[in-house]
N, CA, C, O and CB atoms as a CASP TS submission, in Angstrom:
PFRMAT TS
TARGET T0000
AUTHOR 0000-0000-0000
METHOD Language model
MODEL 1
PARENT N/A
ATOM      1  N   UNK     1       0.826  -1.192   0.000  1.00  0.00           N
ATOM      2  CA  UNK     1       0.000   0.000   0.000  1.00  0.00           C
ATOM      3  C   UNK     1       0.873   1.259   0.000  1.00  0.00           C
ATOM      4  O   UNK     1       0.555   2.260  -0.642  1.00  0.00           O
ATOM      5  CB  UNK     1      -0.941  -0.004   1.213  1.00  0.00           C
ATOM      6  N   UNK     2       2.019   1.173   0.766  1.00  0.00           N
ATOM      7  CA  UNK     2       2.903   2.383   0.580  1.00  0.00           C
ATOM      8  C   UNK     2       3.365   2.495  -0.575  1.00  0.00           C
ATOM      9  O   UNK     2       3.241   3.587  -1.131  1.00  0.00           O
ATOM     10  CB  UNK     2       3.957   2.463   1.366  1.00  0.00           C
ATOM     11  N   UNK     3       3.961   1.512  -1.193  1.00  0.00           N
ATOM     12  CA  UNK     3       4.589   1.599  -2.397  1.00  0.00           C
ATOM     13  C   UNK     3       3.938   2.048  -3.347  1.00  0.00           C
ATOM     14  O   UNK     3       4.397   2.442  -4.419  1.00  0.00           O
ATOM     15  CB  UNK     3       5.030   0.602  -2.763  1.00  0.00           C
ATOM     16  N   UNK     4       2.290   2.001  -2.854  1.00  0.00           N
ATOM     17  CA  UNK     4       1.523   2.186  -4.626  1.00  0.00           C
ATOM     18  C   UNK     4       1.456   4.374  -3.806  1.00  0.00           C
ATOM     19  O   UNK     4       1.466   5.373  -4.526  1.00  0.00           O
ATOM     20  CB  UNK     4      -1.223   0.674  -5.106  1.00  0.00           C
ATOM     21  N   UNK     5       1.405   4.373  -2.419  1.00  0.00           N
ATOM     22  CA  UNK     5       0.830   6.023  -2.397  1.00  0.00           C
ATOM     23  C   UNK     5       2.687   6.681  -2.759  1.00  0.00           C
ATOM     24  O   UNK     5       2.784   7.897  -2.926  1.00  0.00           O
ATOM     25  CB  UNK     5      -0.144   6.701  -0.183  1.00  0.00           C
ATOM     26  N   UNK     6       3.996   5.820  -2.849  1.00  0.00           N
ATOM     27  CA  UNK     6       4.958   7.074  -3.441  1.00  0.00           C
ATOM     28  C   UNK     6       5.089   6.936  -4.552  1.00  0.00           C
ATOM     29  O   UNK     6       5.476   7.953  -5.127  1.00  0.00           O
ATOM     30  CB  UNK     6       6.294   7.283  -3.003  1.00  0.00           C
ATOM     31  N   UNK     7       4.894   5.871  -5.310  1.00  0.00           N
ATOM     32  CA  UNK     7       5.155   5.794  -6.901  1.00  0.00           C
ATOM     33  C   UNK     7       3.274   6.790  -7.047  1.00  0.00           C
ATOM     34  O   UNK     7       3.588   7.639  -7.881  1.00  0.00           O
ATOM     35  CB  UNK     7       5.390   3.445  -7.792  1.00  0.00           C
ATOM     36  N   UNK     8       2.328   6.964  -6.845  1.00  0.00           N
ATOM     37  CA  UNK     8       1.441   8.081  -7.078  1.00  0.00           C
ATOM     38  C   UNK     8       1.719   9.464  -6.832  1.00  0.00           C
ATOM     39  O   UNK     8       1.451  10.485  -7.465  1.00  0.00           O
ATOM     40  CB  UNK     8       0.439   7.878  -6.449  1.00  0.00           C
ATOM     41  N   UNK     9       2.182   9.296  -6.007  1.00  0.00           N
ATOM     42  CA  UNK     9       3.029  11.063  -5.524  1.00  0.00           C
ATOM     43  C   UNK     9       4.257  11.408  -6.462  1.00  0.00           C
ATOM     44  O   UNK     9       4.491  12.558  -6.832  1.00  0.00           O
ATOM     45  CB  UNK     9       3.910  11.070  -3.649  1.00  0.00           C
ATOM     46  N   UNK    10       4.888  10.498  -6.751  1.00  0.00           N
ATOM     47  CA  UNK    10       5.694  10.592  -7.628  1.00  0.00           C
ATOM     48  C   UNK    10       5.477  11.114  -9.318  1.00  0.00           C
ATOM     49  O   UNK    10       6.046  11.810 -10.158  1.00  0.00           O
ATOM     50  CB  UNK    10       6.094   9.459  -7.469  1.00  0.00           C
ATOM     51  N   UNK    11       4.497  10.430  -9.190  1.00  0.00           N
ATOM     52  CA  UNK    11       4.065  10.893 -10.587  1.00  0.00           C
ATOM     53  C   UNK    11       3.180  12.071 -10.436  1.00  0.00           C
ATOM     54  O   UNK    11       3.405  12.906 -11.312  1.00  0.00           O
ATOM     55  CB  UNK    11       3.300   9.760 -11.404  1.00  0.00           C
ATOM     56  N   UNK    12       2.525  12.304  -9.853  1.00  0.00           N
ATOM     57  CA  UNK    12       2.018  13.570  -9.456  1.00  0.00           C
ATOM     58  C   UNK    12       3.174  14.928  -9.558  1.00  0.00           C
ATOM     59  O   UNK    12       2.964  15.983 -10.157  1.00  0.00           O
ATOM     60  CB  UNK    12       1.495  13.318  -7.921  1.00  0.00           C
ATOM     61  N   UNK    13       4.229  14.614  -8.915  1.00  0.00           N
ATOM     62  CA  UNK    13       5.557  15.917  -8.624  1.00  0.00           C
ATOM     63  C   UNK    13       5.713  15.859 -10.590  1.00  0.00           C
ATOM     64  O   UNK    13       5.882  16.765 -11.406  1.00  0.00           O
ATOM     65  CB  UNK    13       7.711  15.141  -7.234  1.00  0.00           C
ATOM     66  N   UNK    14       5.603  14.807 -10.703  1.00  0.00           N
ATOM     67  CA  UNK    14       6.642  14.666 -12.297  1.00  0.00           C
ATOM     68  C   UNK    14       5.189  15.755 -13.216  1.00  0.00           C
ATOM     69  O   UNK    14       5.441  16.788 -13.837  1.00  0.00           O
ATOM     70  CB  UNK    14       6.930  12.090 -13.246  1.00  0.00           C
ATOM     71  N   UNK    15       4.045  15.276 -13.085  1.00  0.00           N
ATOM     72  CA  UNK    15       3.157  15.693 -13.817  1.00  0.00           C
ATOM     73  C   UNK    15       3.075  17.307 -13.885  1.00  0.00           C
ATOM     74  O   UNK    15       3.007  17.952 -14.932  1.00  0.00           O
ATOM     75  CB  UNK    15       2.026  15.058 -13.380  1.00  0.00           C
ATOM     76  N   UNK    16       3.098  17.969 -12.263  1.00  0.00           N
ATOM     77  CA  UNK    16       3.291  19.104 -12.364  1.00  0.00           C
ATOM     78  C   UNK    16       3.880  20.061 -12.684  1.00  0.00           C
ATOM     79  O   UNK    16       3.552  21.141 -13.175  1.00  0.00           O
ATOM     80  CB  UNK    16       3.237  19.230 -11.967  1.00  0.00           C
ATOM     81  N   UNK    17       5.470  19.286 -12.153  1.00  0.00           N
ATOM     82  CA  UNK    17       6.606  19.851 -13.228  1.00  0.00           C
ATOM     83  C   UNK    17       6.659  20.114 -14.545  1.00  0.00           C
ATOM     84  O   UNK    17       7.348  21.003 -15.045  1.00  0.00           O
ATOM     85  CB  UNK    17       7.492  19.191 -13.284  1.00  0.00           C
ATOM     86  N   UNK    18       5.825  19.237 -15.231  1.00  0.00           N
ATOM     87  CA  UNK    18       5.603  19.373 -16.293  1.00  0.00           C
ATOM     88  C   UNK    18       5.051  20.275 -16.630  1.00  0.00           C
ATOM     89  O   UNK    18       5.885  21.170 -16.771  1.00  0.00           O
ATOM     90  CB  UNK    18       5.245  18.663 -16.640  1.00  0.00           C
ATOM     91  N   UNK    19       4.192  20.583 -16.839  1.00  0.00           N
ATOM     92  CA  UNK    19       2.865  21.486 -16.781  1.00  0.00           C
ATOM     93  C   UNK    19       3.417  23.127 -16.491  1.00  0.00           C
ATOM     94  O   UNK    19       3.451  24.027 -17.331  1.00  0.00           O
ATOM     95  CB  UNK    19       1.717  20.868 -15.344  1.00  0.00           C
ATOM     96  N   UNK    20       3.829  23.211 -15.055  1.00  0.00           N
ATOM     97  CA  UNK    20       4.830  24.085 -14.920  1.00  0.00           C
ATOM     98  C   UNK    20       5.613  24.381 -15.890  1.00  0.00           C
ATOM     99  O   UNK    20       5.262  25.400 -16.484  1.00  0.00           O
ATOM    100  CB  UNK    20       5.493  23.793 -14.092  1.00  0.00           C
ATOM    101  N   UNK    21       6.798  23.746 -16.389  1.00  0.00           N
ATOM    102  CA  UNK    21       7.606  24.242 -17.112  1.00  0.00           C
ATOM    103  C   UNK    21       7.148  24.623 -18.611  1.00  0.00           C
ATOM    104  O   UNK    21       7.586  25.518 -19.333  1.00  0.00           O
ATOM    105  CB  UNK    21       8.585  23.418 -17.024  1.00  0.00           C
ATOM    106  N   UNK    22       5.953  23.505 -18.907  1.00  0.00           N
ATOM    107  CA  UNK    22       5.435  24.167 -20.112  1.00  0.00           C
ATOM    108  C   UNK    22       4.768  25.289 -20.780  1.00  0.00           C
ATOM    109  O   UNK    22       4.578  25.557 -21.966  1.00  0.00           O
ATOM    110  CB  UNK    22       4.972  23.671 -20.355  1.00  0.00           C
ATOM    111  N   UNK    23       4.400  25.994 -19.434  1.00  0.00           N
ATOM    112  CA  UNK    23       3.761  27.183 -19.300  1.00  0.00           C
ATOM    113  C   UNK    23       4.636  28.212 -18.974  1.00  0.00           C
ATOM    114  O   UNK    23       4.238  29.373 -19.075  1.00  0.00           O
ATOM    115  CB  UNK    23       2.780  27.113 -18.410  1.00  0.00           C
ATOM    116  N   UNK    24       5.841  27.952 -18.574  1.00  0.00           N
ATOM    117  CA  UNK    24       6.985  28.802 -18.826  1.00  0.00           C
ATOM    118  C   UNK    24       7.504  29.278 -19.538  1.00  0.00           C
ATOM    119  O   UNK    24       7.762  30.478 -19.626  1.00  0.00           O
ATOM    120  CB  UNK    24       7.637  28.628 -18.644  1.00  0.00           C
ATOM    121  N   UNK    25       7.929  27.940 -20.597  1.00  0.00           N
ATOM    122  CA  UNK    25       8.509  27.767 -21.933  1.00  0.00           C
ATOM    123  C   UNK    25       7.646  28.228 -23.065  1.00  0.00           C
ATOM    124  O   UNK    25       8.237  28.668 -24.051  1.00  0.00           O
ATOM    125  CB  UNK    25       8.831  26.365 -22.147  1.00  0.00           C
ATOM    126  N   UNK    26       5.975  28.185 -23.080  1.00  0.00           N
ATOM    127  CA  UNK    26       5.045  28.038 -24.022  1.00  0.00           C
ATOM    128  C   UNK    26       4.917  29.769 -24.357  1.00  0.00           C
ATOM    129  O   UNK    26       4.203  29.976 -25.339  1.00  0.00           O
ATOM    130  CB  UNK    26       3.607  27.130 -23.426  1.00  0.00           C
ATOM    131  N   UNK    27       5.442  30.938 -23.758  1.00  0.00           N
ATOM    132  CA  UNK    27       5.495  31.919 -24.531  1.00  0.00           C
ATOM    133  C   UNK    27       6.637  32.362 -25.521  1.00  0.00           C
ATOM    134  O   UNK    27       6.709  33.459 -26.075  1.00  0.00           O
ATOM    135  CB  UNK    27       5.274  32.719 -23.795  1.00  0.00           C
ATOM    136  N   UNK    28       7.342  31.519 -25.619  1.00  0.00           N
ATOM    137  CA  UNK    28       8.382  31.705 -26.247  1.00  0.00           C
ATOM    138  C   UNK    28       8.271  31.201 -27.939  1.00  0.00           C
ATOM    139  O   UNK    28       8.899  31.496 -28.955  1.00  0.00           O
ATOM    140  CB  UNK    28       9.403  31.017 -25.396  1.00  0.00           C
ATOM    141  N   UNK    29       7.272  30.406 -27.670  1.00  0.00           N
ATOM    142  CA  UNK    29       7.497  29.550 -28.897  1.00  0.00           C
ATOM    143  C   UNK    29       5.920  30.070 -29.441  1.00  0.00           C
ATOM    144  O   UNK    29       5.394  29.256 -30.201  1.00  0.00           O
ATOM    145  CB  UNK    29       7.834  27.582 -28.581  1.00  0.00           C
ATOM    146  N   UNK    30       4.932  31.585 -29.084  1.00  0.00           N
ATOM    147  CA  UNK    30       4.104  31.737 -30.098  1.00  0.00           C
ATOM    148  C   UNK    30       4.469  32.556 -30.671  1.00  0.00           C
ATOM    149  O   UNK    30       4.481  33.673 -30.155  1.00  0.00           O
ATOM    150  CB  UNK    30       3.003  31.874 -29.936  1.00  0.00           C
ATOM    151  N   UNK    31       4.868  32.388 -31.815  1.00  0.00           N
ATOM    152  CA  UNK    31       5.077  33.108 -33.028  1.00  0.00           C
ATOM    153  C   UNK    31       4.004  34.120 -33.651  1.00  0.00           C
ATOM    154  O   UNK    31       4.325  34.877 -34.566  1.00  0.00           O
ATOM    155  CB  UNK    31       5.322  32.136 -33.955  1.00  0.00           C
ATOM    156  N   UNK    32       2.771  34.097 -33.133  1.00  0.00           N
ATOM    157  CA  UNK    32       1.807  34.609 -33.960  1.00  0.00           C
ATOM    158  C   UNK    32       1.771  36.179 -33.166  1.00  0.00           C
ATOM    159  O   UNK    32       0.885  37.000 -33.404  1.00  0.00           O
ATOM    160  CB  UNK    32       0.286  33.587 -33.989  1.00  0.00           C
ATOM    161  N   UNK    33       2.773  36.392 -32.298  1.00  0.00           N
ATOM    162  CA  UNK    33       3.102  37.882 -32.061  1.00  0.00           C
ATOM    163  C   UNK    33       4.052  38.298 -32.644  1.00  0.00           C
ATOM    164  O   UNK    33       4.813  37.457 -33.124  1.00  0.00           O
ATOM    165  CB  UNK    33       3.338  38.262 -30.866  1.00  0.00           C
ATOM    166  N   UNK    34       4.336  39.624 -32.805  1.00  0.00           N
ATOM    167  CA  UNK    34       5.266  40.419 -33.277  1.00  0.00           C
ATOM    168  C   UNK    34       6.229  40.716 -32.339  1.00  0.00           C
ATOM    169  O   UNK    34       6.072  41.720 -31.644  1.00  0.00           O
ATOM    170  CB  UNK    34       4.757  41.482 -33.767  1.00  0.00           C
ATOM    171  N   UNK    35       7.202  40.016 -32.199  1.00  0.00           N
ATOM    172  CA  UNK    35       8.329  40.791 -30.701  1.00  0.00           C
ATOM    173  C   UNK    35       8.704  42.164 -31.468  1.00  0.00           C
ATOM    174  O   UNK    35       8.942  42.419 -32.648  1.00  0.00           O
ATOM    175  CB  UNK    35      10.311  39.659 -30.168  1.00  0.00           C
ATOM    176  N   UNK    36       8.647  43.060 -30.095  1.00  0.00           N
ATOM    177  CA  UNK    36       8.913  44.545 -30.790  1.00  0.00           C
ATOM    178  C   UNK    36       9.847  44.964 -30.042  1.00  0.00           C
ATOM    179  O   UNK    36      10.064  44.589 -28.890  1.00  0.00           O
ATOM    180  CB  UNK    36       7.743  45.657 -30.847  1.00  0.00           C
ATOM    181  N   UNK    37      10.562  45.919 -30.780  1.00  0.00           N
ATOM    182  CA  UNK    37      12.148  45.816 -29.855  1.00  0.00           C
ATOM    183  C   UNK    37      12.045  47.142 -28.989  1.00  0.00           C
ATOM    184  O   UNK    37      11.886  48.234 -29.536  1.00  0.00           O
ATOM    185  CB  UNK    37      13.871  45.895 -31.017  1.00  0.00           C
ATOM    186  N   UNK    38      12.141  47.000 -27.651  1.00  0.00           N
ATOM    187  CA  UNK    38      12.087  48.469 -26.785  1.00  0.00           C
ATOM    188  C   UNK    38      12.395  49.673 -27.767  1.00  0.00           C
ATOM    189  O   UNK    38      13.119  49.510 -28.748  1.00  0.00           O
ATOM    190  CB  UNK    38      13.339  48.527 -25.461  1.00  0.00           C
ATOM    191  N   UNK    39      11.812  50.888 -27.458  1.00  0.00           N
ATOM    192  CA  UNK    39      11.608  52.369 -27.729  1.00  0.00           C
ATOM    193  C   UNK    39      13.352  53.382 -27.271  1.00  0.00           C
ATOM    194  O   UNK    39      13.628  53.716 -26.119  1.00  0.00           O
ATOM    195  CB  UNK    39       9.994  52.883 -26.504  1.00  0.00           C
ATOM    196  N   UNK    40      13.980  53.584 -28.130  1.00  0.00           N
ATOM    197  CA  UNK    40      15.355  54.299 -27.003  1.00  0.00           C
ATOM    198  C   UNK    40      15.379  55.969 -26.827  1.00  0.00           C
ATOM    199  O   UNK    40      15.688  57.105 -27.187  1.00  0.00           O
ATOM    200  CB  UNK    40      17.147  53.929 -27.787  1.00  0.00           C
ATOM    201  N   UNK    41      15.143  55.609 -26.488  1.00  0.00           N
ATOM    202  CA  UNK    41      15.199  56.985 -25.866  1.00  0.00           C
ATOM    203  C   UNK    41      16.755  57.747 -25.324  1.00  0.00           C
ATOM    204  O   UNK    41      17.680  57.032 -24.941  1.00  0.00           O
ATOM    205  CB  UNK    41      14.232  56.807 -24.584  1.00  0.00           C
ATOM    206  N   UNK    42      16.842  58.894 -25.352  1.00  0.00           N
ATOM    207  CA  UNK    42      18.381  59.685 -25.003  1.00  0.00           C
ATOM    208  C   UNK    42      17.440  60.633 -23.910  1.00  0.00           C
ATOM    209  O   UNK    42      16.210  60.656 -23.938  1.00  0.00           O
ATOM    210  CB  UNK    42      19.452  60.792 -26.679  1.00  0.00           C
ATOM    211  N   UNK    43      18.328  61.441 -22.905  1.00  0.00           N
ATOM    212  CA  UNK    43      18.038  62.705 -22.727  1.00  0.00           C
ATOM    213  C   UNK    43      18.823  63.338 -22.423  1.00  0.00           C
ATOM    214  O   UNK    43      19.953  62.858 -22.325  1.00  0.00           O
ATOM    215  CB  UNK    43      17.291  62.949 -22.105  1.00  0.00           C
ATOM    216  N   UNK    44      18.465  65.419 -21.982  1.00  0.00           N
ATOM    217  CA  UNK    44      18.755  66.488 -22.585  1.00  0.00           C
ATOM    218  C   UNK    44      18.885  67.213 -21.137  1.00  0.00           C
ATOM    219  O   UNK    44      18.167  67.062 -20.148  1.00  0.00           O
ATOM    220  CB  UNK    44      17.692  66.995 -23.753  1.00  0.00           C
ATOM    221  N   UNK    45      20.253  68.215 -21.350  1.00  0.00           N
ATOM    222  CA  UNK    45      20.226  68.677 -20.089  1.00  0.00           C
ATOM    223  C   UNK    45      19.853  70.324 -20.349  1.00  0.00           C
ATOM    224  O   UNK    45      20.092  70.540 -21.536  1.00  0.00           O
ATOM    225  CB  UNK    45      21.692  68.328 -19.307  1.00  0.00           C
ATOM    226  N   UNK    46      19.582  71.002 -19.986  1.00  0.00           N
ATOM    227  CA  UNK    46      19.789  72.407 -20.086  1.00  0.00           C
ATOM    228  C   UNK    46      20.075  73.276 -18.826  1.00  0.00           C
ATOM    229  O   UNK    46      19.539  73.217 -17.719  1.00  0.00           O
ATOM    230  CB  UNK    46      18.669  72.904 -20.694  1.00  0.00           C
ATOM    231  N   UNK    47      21.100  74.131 -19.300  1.00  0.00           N
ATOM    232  CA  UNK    47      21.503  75.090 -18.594  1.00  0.00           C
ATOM    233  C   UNK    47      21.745  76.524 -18.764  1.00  0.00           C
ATOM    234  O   UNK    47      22.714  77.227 -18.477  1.00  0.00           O
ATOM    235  CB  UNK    47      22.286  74.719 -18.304  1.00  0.00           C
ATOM    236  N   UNK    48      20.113  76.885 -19.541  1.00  0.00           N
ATOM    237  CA  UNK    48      20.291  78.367 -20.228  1.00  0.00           C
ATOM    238  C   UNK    48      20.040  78.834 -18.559  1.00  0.00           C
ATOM    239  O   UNK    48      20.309  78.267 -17.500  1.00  0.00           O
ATOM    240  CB  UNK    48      18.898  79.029 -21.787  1.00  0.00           C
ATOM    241  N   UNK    49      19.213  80.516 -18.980  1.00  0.00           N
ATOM    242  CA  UNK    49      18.840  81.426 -18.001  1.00  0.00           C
ATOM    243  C   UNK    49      17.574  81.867 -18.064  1.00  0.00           C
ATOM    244  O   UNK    49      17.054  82.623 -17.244  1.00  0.00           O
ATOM    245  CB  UNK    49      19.598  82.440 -17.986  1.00  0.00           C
ATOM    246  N   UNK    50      16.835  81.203 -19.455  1.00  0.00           N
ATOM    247  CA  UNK    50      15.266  81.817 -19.418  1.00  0.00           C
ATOM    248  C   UNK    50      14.437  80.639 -19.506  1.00  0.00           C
ATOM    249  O   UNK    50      14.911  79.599 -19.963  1.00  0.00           O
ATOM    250  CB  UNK    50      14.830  82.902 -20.723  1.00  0.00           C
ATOM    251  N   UNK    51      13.028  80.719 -19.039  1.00  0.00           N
ATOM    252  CA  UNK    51      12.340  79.856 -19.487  1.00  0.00           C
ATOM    253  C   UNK    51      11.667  79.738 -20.623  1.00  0.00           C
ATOM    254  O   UNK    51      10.930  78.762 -20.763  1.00  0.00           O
ATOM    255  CB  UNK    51      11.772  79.709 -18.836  1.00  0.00           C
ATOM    256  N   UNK    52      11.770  80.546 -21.482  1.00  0.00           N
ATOM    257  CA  UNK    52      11.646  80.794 -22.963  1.00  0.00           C
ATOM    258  C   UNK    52      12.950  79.911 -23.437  1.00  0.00           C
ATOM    259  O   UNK    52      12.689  78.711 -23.340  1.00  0.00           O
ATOM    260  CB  UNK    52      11.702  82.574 -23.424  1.00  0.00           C
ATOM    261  N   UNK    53      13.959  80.102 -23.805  1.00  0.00           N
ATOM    262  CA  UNK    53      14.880  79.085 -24.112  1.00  0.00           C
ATOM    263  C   UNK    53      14.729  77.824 -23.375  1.00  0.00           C
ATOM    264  O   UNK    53      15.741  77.142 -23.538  1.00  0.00           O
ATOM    265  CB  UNK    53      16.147  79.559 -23.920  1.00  0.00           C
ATOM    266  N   UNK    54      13.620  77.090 -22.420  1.00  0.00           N
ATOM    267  CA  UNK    54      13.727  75.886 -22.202  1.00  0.00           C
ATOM    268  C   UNK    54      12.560  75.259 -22.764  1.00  0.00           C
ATOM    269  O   UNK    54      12.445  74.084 -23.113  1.00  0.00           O
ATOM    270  CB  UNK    54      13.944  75.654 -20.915  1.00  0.00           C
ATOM    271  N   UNK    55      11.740  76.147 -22.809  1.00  0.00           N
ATOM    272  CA  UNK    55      10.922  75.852 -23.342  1.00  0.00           C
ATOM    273  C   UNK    55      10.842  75.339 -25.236  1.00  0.00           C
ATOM    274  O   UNK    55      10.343  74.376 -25.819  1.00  0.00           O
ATOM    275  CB  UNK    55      10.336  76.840 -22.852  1.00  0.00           C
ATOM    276  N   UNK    56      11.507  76.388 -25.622  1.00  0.00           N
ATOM    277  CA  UNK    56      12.192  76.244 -27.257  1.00  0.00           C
ATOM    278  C   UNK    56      12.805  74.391 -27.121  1.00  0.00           C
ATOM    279  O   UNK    56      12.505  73.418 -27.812  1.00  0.00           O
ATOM    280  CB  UNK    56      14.028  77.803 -27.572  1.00  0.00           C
ATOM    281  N   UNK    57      13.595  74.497 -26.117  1.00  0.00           N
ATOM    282  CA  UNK    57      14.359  73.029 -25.956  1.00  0.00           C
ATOM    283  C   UNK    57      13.002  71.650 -26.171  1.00  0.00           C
ATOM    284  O   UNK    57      12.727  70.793 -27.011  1.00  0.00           O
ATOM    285  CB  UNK    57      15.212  72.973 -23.973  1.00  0.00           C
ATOM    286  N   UNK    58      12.490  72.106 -24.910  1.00  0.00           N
ATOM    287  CA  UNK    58      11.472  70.964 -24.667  1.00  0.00           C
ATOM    288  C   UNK    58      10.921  70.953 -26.356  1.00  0.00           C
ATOM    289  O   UNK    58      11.448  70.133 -27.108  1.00  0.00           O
ATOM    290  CB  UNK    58      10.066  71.400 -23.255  1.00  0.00           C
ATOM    291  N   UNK    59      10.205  71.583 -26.721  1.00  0.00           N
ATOM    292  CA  UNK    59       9.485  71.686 -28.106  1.00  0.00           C
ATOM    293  C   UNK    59      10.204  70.760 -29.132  1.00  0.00           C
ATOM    294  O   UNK    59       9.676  69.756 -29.612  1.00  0.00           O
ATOM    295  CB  UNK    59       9.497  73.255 -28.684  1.00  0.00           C
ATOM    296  N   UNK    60      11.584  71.241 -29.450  1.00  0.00           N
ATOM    297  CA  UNK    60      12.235  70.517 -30.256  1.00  0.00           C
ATOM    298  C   UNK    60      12.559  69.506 -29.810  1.00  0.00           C
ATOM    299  O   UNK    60      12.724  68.890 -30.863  1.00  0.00           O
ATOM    300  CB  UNK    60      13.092  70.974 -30.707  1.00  0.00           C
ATOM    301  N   UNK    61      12.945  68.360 -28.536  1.00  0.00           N
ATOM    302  CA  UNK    61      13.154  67.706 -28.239  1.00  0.00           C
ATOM    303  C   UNK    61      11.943  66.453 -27.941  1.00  0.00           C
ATOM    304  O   UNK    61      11.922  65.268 -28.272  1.00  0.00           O
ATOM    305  CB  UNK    61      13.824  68.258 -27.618  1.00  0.00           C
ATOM    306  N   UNK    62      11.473  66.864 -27.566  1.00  0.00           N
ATOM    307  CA  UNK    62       9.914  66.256 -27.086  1.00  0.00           C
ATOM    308  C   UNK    62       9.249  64.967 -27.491  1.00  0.00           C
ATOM    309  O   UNK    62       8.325  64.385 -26.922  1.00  0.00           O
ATOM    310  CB  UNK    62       8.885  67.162 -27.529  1.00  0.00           C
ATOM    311  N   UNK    63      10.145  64.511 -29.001  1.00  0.00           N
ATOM    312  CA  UNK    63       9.870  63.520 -29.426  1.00  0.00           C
ATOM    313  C   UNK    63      10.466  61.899 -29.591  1.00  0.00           C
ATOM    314  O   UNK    63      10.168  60.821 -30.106  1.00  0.00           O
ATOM    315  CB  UNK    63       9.697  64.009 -30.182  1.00  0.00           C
ATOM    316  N   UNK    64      11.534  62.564 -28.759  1.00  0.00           N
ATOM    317  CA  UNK    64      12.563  61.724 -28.886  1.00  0.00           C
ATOM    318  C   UNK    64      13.720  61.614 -27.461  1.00  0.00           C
ATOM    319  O   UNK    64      14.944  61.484 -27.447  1.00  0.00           O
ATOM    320  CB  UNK    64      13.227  62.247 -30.230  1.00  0.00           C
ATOM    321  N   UNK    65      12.952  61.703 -26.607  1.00  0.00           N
ATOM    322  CA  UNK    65      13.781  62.026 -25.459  1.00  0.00           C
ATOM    323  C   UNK    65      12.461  61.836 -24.345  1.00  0.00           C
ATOM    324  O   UNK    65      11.267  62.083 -24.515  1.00  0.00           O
ATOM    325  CB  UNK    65      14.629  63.732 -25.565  1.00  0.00           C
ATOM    326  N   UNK    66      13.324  61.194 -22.918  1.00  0.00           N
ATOM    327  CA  UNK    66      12.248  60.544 -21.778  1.00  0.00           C
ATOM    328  C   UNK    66      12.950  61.038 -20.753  1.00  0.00           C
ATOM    329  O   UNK    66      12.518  60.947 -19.603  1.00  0.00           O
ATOM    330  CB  UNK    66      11.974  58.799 -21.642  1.00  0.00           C
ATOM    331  N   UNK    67      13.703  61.413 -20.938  1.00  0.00           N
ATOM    332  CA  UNK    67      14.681  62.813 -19.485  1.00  0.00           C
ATOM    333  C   UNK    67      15.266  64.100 -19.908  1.00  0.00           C
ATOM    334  O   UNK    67      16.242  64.276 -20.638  1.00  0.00           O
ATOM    335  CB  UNK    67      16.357  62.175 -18.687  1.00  0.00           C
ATOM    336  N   UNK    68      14.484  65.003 -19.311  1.00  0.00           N
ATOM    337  CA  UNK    68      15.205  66.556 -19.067  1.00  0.00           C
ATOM    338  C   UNK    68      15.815  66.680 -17.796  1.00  0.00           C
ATOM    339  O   UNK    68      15.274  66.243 -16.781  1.00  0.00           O
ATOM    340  CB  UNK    68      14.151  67.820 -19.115  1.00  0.00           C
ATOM    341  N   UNK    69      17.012  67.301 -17.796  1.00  0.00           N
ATOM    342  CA  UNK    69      17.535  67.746 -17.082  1.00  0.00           C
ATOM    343  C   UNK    69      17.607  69.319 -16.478  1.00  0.00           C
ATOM    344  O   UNK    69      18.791  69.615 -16.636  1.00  0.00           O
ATOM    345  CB  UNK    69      18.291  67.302 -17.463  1.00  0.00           C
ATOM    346  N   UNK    70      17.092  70.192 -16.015  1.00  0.00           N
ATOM    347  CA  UNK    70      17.643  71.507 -15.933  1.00  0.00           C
ATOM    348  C   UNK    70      18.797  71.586 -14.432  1.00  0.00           C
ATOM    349  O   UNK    70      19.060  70.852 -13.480  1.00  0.00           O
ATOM    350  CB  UNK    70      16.185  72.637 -15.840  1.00  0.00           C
ATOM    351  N   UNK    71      19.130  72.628 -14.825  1.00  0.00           N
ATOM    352  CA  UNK    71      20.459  73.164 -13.972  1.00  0.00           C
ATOM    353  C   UNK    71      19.558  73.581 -12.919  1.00  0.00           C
ATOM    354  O   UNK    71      18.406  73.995 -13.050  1.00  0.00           O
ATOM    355  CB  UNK    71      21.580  74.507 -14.662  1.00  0.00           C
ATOM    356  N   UNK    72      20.296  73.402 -11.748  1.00  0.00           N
ATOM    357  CA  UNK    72      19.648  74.336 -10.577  1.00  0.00           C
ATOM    358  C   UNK    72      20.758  74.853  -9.779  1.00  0.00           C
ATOM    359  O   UNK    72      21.828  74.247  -9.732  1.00  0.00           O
ATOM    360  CB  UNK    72      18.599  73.528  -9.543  1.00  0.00           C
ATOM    361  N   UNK    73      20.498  76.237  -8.983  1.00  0.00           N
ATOM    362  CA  UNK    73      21.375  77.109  -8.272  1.00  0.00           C
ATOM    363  C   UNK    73      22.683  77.717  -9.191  1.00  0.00           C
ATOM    364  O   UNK    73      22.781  77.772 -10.417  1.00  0.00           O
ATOM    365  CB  UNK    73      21.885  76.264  -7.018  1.00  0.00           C
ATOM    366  N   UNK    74      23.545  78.104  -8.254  1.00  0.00           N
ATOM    367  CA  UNK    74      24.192  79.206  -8.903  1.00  0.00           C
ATOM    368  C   UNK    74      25.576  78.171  -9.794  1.00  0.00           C
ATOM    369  O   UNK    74      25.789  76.959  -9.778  1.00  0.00           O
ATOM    370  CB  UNK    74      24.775  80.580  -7.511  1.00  0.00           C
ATOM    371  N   UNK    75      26.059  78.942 -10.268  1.00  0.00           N
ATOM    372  CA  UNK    75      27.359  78.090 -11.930  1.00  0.00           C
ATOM    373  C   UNK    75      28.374  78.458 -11.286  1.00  0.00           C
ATOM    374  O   UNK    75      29.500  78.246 -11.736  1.00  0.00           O
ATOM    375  CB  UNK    75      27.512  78.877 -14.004  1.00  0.00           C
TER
END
């Protein structure tokens, strides 16, 4: 009677493992998505004196950049 409840438990650990790992592994292998390659981004420091010139910055930059930097206190 013991022998039949660890060879059942046994196969039970094996079954789950299974299952487990296949659901690990199983996003890798659907193809019917598009992997898309991260967005890169740079960013921009400024250290004018007006907020009109940071503003000019931000504008032109804005599309292509995910950090501003401004200067703070005295140079």
């Amino acid at each position: 009677m013991r022998r039949i409840l660890v060879i059942s438990l046994a196969l039970l650990v094996i079954v789950v493992l299974a299952v487990a790992s296949l659901a690990f592994i199983f996003p890798y292998f659907n193809n019917n998505q598009q992997r898309q390659s991260p967005d890169f981004h740079v960013g921009v420091t400024f250290s004018g004196n007006t907020t009109q010139e940071a503003k000019m910055l931000v504008d032109r930059v804005k599309n292509f950049t995910n950090l501003f930097v401004v200067q703070s206190g005295p140079r």
